[in-house]
VOGU-3710 file (C-alpha; in Angstrom, 3 decimals, decimal comma):
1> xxxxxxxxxx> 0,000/0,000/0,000  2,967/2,404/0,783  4,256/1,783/-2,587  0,969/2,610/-4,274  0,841/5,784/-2,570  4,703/6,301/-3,098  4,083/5,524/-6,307  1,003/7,739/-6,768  2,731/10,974/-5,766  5,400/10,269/-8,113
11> xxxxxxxxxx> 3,686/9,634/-10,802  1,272/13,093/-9,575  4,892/15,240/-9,420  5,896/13,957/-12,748  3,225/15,291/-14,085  3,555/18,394/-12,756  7,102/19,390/-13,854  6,117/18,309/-17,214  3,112/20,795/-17,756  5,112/23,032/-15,828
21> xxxxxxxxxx> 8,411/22,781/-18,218  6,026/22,596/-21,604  4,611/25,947/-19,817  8,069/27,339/-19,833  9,337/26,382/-23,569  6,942/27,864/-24,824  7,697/31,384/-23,058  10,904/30,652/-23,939  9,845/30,400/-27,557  7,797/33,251/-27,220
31> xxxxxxxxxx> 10,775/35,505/-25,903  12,938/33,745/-28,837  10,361/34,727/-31,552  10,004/38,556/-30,127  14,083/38,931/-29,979  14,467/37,742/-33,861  11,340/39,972/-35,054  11,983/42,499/-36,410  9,984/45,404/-36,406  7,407/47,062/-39,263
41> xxxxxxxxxx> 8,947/49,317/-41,982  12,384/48,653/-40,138  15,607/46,674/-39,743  15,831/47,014/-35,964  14,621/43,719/-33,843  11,709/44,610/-31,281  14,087/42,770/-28,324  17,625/41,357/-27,912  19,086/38,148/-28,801  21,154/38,298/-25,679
51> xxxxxxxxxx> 17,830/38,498/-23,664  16,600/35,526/-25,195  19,571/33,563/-25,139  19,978/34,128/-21,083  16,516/32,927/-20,394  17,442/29,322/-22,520  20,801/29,339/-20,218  18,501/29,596/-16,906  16,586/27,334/-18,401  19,626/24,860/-18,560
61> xxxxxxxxxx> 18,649/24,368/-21,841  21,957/25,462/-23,555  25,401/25,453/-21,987  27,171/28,815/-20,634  29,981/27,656/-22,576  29,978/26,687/-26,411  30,670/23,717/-26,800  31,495/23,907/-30,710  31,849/27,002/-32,957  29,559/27,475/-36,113
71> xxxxx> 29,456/30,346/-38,341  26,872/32,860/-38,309  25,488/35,579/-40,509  22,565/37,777/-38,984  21,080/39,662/-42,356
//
């Protein structure tokens, strides 16, 4: 019975952190999206890349260090 209920709240917590972590790629997205746009009639973005890329690094969803080098053109 202890494992059932063990087992229960696991399962309950899983559950949880998964909503909650869909909840937060998609703001992440979101902030990713507004950083790149750019905005009407001009060439200026309506946010900052480095903004954006922070909130992925809190997110431990990319490193604080490269860890390879790829070349990059922002037209």
């Amino acid at each position: 019975m202890k494992h059932a209920i063990a087992f229960a709240l696991l399962a309950a917590s899983a559950a949880s952190s998964a909503m909650a972590l869909a909840a937060d790629v998609k703001a992440l997205e979101s902030g990713l999206r507004h950083a790149l746009q750019l905005k009407k009639g001009s060439s200026e973005r309506t946010g900052t890349s480095g903004q954006a890329i922070r909130a992925y690094m809190r997110a431990s969803l990319i490193s604080r260090q490269p860890q390879q080098r790829f070349d990059y053109t922002d037209y």
